[in-house]
mmCIF file as gemmi writes it, N, C-alpha and C atoms, coordinates in Angstrom:
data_model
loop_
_atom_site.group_PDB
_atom_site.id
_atom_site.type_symbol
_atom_site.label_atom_id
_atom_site.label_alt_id
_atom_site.label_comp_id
_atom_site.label_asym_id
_atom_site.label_entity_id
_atom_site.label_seq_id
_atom_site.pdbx_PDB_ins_code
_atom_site.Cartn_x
_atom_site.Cartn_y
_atom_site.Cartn_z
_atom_site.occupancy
_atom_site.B_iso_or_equiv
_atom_site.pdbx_formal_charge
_atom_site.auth_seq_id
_atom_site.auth_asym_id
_atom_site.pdbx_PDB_model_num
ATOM 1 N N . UNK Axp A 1 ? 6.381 2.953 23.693 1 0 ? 1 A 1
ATOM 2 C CA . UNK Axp A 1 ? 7.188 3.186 24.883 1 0 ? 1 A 1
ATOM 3 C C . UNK Axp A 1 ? 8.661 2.913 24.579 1 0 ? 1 A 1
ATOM 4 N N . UNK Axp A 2 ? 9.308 2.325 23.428 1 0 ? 2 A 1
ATOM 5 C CA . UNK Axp A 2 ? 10.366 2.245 23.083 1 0 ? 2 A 1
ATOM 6 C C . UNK Axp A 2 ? 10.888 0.647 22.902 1 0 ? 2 A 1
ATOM 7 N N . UNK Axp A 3 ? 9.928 -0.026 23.751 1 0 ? 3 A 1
ATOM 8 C CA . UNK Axp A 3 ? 10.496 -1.478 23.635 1 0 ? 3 A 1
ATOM 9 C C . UNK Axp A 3 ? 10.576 -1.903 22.147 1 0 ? 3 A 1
ATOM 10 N N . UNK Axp A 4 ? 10.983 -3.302 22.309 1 0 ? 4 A 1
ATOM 11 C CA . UNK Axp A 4 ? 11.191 -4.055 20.847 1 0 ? 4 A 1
ATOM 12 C C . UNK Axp A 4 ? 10.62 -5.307 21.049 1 0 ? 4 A 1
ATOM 13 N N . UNK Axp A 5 ? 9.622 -5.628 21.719 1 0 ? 5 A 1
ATOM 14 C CA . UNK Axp A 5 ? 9.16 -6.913 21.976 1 0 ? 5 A 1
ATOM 15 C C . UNK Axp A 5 ? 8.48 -6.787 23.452 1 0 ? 5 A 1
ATOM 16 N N . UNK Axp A 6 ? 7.848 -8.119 23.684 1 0 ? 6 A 1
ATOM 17 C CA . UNK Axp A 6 ? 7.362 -8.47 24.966 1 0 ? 6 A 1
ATOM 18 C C . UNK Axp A 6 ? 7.496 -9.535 25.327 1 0 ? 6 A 1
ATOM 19 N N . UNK Axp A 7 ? 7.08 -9.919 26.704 1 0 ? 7 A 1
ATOM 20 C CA . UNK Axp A 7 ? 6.83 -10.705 27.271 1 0 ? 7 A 1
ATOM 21 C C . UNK Axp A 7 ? 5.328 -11.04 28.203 1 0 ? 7 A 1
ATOM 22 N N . UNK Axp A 8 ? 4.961 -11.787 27.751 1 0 ? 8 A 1
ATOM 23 C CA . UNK Axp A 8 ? 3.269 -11.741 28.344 1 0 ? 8 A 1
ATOM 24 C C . UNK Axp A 8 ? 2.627 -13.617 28.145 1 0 ? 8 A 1
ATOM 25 N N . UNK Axp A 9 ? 1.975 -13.249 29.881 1 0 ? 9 A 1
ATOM 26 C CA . UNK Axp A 9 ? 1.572 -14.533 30.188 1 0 ? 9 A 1
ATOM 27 C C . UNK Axp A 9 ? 0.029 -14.551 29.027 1 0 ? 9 A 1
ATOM 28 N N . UNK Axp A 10 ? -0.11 -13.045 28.745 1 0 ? 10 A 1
ATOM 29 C CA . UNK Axp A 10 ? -1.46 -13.677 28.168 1 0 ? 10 A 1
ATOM 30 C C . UNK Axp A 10 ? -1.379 -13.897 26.229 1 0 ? 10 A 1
ATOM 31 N N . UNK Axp A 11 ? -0.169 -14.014 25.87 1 0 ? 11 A 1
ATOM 32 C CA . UNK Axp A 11 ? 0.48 -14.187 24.717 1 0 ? 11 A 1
ATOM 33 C C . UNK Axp A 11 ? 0.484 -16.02 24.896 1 0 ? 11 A 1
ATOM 34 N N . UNK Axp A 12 ? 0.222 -16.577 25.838 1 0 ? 12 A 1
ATOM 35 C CA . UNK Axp A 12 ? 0.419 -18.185 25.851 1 0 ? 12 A 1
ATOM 36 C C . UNK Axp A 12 ? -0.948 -18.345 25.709 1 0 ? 12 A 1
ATOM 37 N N . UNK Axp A 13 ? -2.41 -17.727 26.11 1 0 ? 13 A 1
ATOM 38 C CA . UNK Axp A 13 ? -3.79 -18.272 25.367 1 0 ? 13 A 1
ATOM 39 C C . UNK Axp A 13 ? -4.101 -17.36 24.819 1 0 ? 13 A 1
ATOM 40 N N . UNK Axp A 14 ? -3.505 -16.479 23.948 1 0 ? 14 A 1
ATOM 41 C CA . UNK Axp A 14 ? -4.542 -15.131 22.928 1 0 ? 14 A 1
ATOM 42 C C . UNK Axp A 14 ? -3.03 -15.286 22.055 1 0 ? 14 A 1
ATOM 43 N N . UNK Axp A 15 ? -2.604 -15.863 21.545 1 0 ? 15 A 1
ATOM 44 C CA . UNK Axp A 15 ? -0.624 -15.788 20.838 1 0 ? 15 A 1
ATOM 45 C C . UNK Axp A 15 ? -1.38 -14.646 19.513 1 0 ? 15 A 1
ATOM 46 N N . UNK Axp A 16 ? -2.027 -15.083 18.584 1 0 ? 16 A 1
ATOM 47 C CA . UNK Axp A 16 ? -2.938 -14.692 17.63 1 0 ? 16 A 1
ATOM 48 C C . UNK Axp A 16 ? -2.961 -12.993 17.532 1 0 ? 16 A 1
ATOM 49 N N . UNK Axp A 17 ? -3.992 -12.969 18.67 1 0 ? 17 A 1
ATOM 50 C CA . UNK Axp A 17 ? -4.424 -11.763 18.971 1 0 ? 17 A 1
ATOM 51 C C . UNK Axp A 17 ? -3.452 -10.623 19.417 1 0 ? 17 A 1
ATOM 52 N N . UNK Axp A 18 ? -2.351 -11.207 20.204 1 0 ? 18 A 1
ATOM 53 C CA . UNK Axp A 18 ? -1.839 -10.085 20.888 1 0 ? 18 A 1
ATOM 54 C C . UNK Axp A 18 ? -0.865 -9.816 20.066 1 0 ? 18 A 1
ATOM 55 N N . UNK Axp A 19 ? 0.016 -11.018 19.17 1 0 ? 19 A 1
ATOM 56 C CA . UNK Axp A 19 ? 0.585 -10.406 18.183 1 0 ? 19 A 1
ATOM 57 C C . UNK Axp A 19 ? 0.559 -9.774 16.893 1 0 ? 19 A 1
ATOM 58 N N . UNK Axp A 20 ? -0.918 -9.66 16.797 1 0 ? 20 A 1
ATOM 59 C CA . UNK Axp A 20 ? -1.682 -8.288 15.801 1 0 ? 20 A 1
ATOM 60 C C . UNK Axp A 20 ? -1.181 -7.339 16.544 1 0 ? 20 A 1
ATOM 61 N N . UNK Axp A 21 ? -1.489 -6.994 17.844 1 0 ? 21 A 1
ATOM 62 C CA . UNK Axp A 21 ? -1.126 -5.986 18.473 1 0 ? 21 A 1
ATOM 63 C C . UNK Axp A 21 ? 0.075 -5.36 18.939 1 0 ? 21 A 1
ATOM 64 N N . UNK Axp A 22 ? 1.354 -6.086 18.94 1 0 ? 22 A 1
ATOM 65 C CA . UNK Axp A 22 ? 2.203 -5.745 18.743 1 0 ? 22 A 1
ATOM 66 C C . UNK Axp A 22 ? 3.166 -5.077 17.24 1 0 ? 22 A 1
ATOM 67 N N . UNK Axp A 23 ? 2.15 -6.185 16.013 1 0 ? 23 A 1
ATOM 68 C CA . UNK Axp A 23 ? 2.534 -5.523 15.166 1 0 ? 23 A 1
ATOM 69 C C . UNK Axp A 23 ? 2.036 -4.624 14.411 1 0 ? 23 A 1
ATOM 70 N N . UNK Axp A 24 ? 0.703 -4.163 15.375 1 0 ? 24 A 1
ATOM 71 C CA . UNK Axp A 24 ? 0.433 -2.744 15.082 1 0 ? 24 A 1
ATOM 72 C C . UNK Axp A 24 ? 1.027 -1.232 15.491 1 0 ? 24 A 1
ATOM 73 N N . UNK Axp A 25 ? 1.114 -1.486 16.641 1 0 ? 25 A 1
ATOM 74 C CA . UNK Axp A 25 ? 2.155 -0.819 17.607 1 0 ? 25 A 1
ATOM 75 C C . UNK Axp A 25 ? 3.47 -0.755 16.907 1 0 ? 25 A 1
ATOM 76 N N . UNK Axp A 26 ? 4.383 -1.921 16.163 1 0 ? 26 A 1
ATOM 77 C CA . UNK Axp A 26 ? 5.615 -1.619 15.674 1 0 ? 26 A 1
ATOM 78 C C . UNK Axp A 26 ? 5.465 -0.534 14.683 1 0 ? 26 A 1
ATOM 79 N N . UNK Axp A 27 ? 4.322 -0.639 13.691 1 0 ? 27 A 1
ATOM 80 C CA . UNK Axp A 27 ? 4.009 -0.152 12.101 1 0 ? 27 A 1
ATOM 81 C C . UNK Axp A 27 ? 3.562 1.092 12.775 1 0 ? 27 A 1
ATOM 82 N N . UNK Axp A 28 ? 3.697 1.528 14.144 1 0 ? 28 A 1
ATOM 83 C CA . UNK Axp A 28 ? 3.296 2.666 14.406 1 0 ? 28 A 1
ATOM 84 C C . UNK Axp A 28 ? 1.432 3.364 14.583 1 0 ? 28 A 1
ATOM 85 N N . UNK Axp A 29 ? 1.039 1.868 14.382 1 0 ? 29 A 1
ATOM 86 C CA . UNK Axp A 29 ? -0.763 2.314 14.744 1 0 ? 29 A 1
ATOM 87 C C . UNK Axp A 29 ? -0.778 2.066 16.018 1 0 ? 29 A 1
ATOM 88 N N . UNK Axp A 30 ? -0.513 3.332 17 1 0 ? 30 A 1
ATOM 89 C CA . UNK Axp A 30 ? -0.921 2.992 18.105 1 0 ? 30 A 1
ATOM 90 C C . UNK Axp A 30 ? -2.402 2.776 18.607 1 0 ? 30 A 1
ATOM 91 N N . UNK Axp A 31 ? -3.181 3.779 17.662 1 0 ? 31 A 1
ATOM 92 C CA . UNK Axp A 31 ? -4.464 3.448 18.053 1 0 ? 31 A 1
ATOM 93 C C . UNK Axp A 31 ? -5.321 2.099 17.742 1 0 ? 31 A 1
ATOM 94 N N . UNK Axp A 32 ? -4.967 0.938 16.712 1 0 ? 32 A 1
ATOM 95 C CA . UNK Axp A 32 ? -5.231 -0.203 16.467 1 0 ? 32 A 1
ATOM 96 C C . UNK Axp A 32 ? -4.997 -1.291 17.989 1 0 ? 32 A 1
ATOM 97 N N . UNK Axp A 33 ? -3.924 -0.562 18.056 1 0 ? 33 A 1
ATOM 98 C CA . UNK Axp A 33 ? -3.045 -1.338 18.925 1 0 ? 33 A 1
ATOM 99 C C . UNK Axp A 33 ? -3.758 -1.517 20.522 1 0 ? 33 A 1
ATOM 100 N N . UNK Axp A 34 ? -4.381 -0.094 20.565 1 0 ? 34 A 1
ATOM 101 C CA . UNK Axp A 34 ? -5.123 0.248 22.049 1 0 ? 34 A 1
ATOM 102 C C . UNK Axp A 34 ? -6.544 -0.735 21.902 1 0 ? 34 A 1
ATOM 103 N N . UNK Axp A 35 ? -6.34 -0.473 21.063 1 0 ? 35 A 1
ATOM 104 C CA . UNK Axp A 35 ? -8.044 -1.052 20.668 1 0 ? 35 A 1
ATOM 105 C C . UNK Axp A 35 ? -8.088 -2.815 21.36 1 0 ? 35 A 1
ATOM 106 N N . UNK Axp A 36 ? -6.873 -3.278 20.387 1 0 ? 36 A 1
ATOM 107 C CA . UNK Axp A 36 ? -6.764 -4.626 20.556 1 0 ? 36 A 1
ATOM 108 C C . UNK Axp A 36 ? -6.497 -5.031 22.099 1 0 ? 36 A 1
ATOM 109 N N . UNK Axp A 37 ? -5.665 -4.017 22.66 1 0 ? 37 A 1
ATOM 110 C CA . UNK Axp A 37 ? -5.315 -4.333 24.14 1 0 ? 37 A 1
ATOM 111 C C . UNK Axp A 37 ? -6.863 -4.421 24.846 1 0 ? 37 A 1
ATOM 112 N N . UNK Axp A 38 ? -7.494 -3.056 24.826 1 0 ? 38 A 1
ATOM 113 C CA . UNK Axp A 38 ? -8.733 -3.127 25.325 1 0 ? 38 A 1
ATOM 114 C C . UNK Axp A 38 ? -9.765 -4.492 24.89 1 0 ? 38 A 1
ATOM 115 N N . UNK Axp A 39 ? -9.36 -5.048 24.333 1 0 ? 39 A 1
ATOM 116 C CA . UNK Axp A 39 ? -10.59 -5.962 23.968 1 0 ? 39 A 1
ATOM 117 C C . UNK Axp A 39 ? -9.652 -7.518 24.664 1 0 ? 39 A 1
ATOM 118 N N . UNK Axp A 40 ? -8.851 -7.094 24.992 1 0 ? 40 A 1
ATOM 119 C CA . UNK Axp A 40 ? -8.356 -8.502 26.083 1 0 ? 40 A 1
ATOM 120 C C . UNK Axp A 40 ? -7.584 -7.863 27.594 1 0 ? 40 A 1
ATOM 121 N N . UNK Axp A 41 ? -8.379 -6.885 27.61 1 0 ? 41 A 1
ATOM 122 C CA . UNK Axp A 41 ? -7.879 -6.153 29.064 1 0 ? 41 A 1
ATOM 123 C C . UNK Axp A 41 ? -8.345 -7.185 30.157 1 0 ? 41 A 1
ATOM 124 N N . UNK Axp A 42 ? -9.207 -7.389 30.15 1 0 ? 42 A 1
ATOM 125 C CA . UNK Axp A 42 ? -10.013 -8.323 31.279 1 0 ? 42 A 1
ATOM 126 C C . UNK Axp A 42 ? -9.714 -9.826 31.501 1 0 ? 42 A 1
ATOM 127 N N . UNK Axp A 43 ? -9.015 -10.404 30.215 1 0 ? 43 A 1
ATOM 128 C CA . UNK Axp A 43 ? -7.847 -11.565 30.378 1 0 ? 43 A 1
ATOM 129 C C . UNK Axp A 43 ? -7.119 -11.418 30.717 1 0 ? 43 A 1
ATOM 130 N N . UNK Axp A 44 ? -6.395 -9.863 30.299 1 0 ? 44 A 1
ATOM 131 C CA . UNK Axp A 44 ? -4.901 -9.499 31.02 1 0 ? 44 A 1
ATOM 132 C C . UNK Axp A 44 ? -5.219 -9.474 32.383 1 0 ? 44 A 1
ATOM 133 N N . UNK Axp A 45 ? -6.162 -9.195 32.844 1 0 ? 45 A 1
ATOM 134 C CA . UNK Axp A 45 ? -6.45 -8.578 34.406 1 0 ? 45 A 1
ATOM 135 C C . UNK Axp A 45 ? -6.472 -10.026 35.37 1 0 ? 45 A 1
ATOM 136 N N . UNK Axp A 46 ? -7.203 -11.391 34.393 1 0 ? 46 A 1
ATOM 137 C CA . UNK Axp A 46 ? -8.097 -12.345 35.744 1 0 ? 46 A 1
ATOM 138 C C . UNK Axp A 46 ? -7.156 -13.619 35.221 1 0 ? 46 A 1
ATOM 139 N N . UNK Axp A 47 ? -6.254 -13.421 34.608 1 0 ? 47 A 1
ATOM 140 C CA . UNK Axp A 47 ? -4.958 -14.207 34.483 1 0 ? 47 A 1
ATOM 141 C C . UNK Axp A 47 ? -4.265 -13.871 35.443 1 0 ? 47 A 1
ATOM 142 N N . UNK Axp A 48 ? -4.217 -13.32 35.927 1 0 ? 48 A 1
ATOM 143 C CA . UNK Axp A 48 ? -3.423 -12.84 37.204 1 0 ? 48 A 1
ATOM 144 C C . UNK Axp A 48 ? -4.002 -12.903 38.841 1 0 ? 48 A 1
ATOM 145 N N . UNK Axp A 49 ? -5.421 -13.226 38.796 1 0 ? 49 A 1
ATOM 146 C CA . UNK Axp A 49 ? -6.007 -13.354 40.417 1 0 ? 49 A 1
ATOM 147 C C . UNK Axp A 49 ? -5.972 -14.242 40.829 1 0 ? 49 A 1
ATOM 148 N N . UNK Axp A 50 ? -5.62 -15.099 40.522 1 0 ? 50 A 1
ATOM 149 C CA . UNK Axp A 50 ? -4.359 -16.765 41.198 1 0 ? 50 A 1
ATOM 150 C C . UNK Axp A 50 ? -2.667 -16.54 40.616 1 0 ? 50 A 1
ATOM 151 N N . UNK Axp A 51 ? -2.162 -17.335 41.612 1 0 ? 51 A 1
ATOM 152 C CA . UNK Axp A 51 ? -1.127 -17.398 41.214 1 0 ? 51 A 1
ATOM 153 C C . UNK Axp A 51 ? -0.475 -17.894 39.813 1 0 ? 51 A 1
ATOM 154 N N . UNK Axp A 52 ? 0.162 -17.411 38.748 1 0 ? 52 A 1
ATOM 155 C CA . UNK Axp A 52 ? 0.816 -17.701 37.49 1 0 ? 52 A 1
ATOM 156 C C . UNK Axp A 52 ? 1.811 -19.147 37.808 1 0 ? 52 A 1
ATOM 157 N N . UNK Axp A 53 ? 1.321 -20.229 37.148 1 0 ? 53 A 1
ATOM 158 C CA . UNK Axp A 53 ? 0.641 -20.321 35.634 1 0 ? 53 A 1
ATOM 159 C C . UNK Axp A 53 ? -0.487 -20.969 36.058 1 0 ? 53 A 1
ATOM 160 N N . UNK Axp A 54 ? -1.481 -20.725 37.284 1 0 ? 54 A 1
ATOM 161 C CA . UNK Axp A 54 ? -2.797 -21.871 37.656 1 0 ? 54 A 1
ATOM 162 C C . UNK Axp A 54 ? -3.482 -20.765 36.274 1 0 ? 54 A 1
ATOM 163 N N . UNK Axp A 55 ? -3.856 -19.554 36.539 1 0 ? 55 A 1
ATOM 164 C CA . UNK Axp A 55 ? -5.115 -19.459 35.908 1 0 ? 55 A 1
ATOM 165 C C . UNK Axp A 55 ? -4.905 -19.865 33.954 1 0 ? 55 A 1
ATOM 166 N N . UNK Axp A 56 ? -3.369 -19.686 33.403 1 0 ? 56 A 1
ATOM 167 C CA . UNK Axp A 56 ? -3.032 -19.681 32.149 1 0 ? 56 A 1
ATOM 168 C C . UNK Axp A 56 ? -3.235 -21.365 32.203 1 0 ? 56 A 1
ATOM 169 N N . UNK Axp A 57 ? -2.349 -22.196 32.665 1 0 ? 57 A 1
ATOM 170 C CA . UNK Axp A 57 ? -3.151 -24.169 32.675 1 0 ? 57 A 1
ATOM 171 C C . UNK Axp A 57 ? -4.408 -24.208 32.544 1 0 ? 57 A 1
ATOM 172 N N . UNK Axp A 58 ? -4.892 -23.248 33.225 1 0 ? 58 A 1
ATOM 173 C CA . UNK Axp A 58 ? -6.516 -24.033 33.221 1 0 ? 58 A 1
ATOM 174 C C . UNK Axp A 58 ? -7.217 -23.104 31.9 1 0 ? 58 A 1
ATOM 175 N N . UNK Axp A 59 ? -6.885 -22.431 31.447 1 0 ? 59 A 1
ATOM 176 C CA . UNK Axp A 59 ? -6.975 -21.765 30.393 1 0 ? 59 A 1
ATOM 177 C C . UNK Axp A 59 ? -6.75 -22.331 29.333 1 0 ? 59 A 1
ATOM 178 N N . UNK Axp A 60 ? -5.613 -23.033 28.931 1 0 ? 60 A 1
ATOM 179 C CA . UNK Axp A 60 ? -5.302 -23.952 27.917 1 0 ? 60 A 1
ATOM 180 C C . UNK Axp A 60 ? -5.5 -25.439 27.971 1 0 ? 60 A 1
ATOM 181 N N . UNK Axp A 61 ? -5.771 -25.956 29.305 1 0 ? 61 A 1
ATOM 182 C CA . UNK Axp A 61 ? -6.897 -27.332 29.025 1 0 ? 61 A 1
ATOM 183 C C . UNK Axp A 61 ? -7.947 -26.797 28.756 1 0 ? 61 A 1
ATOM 184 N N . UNK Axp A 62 ? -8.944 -25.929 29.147 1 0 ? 62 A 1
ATOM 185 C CA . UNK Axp A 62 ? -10.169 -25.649 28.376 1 0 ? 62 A 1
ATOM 186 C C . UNK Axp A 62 ? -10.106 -25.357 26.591 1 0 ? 62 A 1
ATOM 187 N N . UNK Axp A 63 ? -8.859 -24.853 26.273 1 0 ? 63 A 1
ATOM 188 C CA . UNK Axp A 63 ? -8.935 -24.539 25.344 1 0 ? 63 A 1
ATOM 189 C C . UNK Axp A 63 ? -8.559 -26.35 24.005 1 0 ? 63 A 1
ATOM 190 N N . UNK Axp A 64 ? -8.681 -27.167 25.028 1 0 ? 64 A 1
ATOM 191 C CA . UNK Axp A 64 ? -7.843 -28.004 24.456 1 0 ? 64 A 1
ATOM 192 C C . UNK Axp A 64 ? -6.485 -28.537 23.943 1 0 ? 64 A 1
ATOM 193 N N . UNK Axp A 65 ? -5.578 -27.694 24.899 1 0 ? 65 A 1
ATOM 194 C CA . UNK Axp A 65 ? -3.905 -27.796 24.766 1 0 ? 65 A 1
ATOM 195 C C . UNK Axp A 65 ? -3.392 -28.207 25.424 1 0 ? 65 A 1
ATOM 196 N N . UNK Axp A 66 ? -4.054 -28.907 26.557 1 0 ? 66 A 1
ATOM 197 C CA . UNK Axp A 66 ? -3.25 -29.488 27.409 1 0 ? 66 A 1
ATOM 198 C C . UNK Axp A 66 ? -3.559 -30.634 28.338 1 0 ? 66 A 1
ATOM 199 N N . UNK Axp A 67 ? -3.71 -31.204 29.306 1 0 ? 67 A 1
ATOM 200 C CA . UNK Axp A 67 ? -4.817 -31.898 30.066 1 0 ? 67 A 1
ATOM 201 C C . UNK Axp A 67 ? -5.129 -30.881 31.374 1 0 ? 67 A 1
ATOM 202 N N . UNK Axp A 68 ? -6.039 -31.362 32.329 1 0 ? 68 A 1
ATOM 203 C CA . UNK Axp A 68 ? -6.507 -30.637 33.419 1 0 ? 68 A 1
ATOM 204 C C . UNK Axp A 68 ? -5.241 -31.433 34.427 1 0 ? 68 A 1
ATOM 205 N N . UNK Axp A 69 ? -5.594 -30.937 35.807 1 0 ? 69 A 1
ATOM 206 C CA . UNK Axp A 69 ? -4.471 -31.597 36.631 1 0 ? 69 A 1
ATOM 207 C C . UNK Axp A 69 ? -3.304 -30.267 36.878 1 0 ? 69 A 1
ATOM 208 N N . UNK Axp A 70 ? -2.624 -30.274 37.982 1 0 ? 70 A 1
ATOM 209 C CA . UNK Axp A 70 ? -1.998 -29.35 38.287 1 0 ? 70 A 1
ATOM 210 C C . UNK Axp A 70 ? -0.595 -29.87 39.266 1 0 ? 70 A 1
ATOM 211 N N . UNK Axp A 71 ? 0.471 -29.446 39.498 1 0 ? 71 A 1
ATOM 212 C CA . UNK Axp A 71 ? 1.499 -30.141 40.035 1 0 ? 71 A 1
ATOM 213 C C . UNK Axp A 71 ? 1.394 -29.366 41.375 1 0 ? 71 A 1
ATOM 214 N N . UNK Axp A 72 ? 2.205 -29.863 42.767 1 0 ? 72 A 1
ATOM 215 C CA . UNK Axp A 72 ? 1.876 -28.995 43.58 1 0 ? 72 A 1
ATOM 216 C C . UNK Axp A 72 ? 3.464 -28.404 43.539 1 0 ? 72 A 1
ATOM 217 N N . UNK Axp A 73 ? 3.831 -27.468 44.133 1 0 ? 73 A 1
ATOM 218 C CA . UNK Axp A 73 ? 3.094 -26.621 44.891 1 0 ? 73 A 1
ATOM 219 C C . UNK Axp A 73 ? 1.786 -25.782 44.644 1 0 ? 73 A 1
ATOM 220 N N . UNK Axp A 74 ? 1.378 -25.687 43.304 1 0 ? 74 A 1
ATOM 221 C CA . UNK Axp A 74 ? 0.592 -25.464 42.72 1 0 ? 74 A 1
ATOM 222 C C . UNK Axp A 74 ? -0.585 -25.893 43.459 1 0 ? 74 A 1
ATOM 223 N N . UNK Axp A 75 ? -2.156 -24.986 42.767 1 0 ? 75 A 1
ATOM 224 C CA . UNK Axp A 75 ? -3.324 -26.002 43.783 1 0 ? 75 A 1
ATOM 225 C C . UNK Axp A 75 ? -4.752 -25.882 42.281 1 0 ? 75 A 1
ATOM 226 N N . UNK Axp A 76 ? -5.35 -26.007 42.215 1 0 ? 76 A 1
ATOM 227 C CA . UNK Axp A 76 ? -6.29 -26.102 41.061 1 0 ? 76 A 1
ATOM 228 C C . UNK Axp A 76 ? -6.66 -24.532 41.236 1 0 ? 76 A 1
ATOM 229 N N . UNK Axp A 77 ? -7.029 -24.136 39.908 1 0 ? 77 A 1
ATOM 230 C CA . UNK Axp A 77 ? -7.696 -22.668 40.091 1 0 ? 77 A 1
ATOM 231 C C . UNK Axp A 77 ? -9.074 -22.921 41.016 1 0 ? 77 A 1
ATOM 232 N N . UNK Axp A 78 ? -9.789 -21.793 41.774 1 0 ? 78 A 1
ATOM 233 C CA . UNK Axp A 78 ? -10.599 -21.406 42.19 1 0 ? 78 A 1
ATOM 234 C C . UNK Axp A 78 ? -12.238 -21.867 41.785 1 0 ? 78 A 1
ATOM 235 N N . UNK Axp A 79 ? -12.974 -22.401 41.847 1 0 ? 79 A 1
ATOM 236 C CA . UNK Axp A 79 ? -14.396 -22.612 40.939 1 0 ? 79 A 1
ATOM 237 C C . UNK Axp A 79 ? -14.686 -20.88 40.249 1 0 ? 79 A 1
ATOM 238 N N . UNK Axp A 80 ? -14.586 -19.96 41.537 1 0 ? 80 A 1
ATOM 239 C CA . UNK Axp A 80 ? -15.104 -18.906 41.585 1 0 ? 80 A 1
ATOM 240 C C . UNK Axp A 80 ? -14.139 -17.885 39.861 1 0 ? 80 A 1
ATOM 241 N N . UNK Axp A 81 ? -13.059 -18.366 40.012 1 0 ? 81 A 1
ATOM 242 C CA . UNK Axp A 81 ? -11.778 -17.87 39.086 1 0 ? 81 A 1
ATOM 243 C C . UNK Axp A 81 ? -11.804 -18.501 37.769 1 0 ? 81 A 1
ATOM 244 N N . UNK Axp A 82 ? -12.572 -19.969 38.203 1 0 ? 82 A 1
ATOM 245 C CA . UNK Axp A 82 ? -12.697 -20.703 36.546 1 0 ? 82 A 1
ATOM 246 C C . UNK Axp A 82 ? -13.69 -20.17 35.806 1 0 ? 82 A 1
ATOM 247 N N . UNK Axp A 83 ? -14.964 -19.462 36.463 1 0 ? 83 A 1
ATOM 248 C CA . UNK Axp A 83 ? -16.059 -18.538 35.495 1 0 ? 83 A 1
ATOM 249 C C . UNK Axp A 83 ? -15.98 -17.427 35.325 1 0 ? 83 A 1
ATOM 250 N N . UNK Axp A 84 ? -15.082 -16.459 36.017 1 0 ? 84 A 1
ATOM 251 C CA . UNK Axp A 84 ? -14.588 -15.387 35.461 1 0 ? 84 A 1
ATOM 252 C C . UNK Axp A 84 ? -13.848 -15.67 33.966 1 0 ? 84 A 1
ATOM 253 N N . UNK Axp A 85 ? -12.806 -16.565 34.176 1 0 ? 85 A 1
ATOM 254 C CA . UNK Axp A 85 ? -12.191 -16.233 33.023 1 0 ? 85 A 1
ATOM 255 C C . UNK Axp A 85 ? -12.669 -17.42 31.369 1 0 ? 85 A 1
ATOM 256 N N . UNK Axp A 86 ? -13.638 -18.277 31.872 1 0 ? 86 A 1
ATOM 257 C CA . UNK Axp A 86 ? -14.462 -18.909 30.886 1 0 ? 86 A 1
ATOM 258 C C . UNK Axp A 86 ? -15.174 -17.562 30.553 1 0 ? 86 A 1
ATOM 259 N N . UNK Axp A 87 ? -15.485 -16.469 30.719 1 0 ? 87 A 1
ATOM 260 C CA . UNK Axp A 87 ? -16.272 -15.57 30.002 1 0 ? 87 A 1
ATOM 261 C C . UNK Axp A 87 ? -15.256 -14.791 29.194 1 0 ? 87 A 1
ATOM 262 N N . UNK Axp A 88 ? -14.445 -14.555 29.767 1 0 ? 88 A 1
ATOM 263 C CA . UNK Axp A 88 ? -13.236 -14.019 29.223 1 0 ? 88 A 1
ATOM 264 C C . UNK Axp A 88 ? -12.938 -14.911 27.828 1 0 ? 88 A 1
ATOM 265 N N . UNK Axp A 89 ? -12.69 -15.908 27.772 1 0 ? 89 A 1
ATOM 266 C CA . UNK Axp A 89 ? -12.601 -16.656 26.757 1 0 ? 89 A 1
ATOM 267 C C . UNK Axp A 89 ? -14.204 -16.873 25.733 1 0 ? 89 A 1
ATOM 268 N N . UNK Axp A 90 ? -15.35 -17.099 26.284 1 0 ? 90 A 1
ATOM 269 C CA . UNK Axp A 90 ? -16.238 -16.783 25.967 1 0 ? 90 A 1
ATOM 270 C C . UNK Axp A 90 ? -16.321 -15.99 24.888 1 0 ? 90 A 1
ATOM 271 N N . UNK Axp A 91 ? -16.19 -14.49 25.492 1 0 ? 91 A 1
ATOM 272 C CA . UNK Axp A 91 ? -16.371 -12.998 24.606 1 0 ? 91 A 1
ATOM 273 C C . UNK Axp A 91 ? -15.209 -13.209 23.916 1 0 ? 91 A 1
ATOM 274 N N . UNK Axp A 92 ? -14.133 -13.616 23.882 1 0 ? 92 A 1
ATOM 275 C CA . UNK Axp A 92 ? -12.918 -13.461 22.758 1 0 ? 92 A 1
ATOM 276 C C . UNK Axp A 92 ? -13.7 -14.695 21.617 1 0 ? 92 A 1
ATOM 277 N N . UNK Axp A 93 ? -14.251 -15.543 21.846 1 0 ? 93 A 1
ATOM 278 C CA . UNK Axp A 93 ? -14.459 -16.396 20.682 1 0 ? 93 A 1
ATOM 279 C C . UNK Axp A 93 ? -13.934 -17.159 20.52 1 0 ? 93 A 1
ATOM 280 N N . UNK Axp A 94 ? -13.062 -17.587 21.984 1 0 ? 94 A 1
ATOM 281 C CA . UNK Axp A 94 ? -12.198 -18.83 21.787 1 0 ? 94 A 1
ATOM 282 C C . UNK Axp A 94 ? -12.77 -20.073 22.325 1 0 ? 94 A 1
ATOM 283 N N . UNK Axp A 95 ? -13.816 -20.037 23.28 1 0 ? 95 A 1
ATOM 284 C CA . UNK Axp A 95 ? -14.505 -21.435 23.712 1 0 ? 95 A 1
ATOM 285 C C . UNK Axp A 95 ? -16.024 -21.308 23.187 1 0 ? 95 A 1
């Protein structure tokens, strides 16, 4: 699309992954690149059904980066929002 970089909340629990994918996309493999997006589409998607940064915190205390606990205005993610995206992490191979 012309950019030279990004910005992405889901680059703070996949850093690894998504920057394969950017530097496939630079080297001009776009199709590597689709691939990789598709296989964290569904993180990109349920990182986002609470408000930013509840579902990415609770994402990286599970992952072990941080502690649990949340500041307010902030409120704890969802029970319902914490097993969506434990599968999400799940299928990537990160928990």
């Amino acid at each position: 699309m012309g950019g030279h970089g990004g910005i992405s909340v889901t680059a703070n629990v996949v850093p690894k992954i998504l920057s394969n994918a950017y530097d496939f996309a630079i080297r001009g493999n776009a199709e590597k690149a689709k691939e990789i997006d598709m296989k964290i589409s569904n993180l990109h998607s349920h990182l986002f059904l609470e408000s930013n940064p509840i579902p990415v915190k609770w994402a990286m205390h599970k992952m072990g980066y941080c502690e649990s606990g949340i500041r307010l205005p902030l409120i704890e993610l969802s029970k319902d929002i914490q097993k969506i995206i434990k599968i999400d992490l799940e299928s990537l191979k990160i928990l």
